[in-house]
SEKOLTOR-893743 format. One line per 3 residues: number of its first residue (from 1); their letters; for each residue x, y, z of C-alpha. Coordinates in Angstrom, 2 decimals, padded with zeros to 5 digits. Layout:
N
NUM> a> X:Y:Z ~ ...
//
This chain:
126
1> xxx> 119.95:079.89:191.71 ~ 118.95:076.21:191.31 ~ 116.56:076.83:188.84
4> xxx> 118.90:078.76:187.13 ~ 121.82:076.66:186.49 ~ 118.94:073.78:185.91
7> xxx> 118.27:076.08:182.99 ~ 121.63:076.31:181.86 ~ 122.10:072.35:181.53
10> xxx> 118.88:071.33:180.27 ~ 119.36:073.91:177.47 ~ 122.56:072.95:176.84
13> xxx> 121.70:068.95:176.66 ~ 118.48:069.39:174.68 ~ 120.79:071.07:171.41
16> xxx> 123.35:068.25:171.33 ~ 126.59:070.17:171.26 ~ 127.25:072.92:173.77
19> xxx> 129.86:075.10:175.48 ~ 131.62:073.14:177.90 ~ 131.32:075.58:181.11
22> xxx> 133.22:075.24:184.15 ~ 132.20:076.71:187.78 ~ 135.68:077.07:189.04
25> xxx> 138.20:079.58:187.88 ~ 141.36:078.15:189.38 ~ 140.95:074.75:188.29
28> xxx> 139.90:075.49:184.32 ~ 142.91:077.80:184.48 ~ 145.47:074.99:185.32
31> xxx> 143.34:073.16:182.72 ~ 143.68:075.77:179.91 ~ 147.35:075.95:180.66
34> xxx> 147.77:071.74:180.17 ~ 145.06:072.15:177.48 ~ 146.97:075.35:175.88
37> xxx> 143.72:077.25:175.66 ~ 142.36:080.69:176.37 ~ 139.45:081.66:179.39
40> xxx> 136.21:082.76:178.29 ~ 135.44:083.60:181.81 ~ 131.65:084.92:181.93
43> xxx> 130.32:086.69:185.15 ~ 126.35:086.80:186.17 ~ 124.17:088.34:188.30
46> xxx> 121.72:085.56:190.14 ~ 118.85:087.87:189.39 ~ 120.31:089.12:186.07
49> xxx> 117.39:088.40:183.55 ~ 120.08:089.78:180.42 ~ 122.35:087.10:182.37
52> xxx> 119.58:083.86:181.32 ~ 118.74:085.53:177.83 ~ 122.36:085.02:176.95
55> xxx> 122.39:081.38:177.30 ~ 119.56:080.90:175.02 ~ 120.28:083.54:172.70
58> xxx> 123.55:083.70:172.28 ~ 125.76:080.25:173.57 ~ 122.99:077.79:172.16
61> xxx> 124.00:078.97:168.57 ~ 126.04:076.32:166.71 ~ 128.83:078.75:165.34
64> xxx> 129.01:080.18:168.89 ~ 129.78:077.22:170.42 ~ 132.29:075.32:167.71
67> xxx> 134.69:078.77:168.03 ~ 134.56:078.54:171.66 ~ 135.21:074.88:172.19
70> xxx> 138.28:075.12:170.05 ~ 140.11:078.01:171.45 ~ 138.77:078.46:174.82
73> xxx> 138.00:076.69:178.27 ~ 134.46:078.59:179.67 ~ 133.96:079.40:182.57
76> xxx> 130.10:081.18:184.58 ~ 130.84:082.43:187.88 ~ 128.32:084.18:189.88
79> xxx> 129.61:088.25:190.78 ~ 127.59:087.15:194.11 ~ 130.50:084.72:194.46
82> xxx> 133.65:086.98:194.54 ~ 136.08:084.52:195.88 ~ 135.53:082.22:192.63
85> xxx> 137.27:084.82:190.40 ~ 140.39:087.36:190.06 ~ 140.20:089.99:192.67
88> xxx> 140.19:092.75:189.58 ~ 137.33:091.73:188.17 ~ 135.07:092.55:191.50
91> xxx> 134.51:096.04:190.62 ~ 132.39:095.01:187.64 ~ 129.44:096.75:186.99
94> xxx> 127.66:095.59:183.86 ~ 125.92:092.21:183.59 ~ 126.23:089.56:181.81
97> xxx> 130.15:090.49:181.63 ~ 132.45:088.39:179.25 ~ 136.31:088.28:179.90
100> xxx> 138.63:087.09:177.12 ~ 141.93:085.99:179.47 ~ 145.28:085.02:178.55
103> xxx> 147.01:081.37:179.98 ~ 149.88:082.71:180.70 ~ 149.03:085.97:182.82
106> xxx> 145.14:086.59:183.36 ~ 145.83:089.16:181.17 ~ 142.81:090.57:179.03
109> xxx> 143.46:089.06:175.59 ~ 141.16:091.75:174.23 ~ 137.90:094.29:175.10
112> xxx> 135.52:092.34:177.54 ~ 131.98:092.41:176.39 ~ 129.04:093.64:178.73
115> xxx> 125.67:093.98:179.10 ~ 123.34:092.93:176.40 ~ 125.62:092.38:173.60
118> xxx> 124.65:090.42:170.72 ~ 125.91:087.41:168.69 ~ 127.71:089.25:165.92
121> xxx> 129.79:090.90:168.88 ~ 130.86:087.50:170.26 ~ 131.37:086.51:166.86
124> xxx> 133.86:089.16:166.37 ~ 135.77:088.80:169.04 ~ 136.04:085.06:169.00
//
């Protein structure tokens, strides 16, 4: 798990701009509510291989990152670690899993992405 999240900032330093991902649901939601953005919460599997692709592939891209930074505060929780997220979200099945949720209500703002989706389906929904 080390390794992994060692991953995650050293690819994130070494392109200059990045997402700005939290570890703790609660707190980035009180923060999104004084910040009046949206959660990009993203759940992954500690062994997830589609899970580390996604970093690189997808959230080191440029265009990725500037729509996410303005609209939304990110969040990566670990599905290993189910009491760092919303109780409904336990029963998911498909990893990585991207939520789009609301400020106000942890609503779903839209579809949640899973699995190995691509760049142009971020793109679309962000």
């Amino acid at each position: 798990m080390r390794i992994f999240l060692c991953l995650i900032l050293f690819s994130t330093l070494a392109f200059g701009e990045h997402v700005r991902w939290q570890s703790e649901y609660d707190k980035t939601l009180i923060e999104a509510k004084k910040e009046n953005k949206e959660l990009l919460l993203l759940i992954i599997k500690k062994e997830c291989e589609k899970c580390k692709s996604v970093f690189v592939d997808i959230f080191n891209k440029e265009e990725i990152q500037e729509k996410i930074n303005q609209k939304y505060l990110a969040v990566v929780v670990f599905f290993e670690n189910q009491n760092s997220y919303p109780v409904e979200l336990f029963y998911t099945q498909q990893f990585p899993a991207l939520f789009f949720v609301s400020k106000k209500d942890e609503s779903f703002l839209q579809t949640p992405l899973f699995g190995s989706f691509t760049t142009k389906d971020l793109l679309n929904k962000l």
